[in-house]
N, C-alpha and C positions, 0 to 999 in steps of 0.2 A: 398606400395600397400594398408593395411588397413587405411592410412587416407586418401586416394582416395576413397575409398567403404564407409567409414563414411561419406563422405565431400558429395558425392553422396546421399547418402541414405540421407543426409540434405536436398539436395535441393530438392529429390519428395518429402517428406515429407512435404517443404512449399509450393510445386505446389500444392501439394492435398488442402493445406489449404487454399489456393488463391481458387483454384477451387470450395471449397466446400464456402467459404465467399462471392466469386463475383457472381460464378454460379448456386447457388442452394441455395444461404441464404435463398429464404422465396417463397411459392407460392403463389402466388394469383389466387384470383377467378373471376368471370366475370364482377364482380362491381368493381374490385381492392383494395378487403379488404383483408388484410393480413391472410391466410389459418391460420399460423403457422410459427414461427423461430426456426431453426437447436437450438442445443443446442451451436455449437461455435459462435454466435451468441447473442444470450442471456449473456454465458462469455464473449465476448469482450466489451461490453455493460457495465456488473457489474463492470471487469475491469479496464474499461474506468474513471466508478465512484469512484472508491478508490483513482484510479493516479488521481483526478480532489480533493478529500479531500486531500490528502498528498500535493497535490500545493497550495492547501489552509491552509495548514500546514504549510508550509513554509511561506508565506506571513503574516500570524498571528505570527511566531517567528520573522521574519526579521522583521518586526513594533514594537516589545518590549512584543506583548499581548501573555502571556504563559496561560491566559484564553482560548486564540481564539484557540492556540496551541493545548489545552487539551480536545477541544470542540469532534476532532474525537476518542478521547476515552469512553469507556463505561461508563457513572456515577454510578459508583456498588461500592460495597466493596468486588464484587469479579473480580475486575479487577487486573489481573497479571500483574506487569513490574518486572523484572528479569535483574539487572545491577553488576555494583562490589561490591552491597553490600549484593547482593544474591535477594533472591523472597521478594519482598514489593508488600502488598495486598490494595486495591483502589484506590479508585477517588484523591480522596482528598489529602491522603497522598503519592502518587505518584505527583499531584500538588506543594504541600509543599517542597517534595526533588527538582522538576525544579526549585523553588523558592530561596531554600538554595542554590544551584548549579551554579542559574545562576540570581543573586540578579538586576544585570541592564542590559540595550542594552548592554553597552561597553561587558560584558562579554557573555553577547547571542552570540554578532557577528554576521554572516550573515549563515543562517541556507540550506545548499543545500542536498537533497536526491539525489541517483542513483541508482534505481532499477533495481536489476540481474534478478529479477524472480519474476514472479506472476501465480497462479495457483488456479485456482478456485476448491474447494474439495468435493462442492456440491452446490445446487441452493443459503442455506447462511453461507457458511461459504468459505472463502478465504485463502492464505497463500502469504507473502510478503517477500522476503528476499533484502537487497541492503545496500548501504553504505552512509555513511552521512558525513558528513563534515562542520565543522564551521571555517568560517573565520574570526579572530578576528586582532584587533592592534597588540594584544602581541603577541599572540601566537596562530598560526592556531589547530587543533584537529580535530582526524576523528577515526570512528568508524566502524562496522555493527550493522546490524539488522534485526530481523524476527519477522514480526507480524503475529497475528491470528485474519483476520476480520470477524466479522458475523453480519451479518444481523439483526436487533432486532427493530422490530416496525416498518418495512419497511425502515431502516436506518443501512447505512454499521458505525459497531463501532468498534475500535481495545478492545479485552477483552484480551489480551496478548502480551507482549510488549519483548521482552530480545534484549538489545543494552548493545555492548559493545564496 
């Protein structure tokens, strides 16, 4: 009986969310300039933009370029990535470890994301959790991961990284 009233309680929960995305996303005015958009709205939008750099993430590892790869991280030296070798701080030296790690394509392999969860936590800053996966000759390998996107300069960038 409670995963019938869960399973329920899912699905008004997405009606409401249909309802408030297709019904009420945005009003217009008599000249049909946009009043104003809902805030789920705006999220799905910023959303939208992170899942479109993470596929452009992918397309920069699967081509070999761990440049094009590092392009949606922050260029700071106080960029977090958090792996098995504990918290390693920047740009640069987070580059270097991809580089030690994954020195040619053959050992890139082919680079896929599956995102569980995104969650926007304010207008910039975002949260990503999902799983990755590399498919290589020798030996496939897969992991998770949570990033922390924000916003900086009118550009979503990942400033924390923990993949494991």
């Amino acid at each position: 009986m409670l995963k019938y009233q869960n399973h329920t309680k899912k699905l008004i929960a997405f009606a409401i969310g249909l309802f408030l995305l297709f019904g009420c996303s945005s009003e217009k005015l008599a000249n049909d300039e946009v009043a104003f958009e809902t805030p789920l709205v705006q999220n799905i939008e910023e959303l939208n933009s992170i899942r479109n750099i993470m596929i452009d993430q992918e397309i920069a590892w699967n081509s070999g370029s761990l440049e094009g790869f590092m392009q949606a991280y922050w260029n700071s030296e106080d960029l977090s990535f958090i792996g098995s070798r504990g918290l390693q701080k920047g740009w640069q030296r987070t580059l270097d470890n991809y580089k030690k790690s994954y020195p040619d394509k053959e050992t890139m392999g082919i680079l896929k994301f599956d995102i569980l969860e995104m969650k926007m936590i304010d207008s910039d800053n975002a949260f990503v959790i999902g799983k990755w996966q590399l498919q290589r000759k020798e030996q496939d390998i897969d992991g998770h991961f949570s990033l922390w996107w924000k916003k900086i300069n009118q550009e979503w960038l990942i400033v924390a990284d923990h993949s494991s």
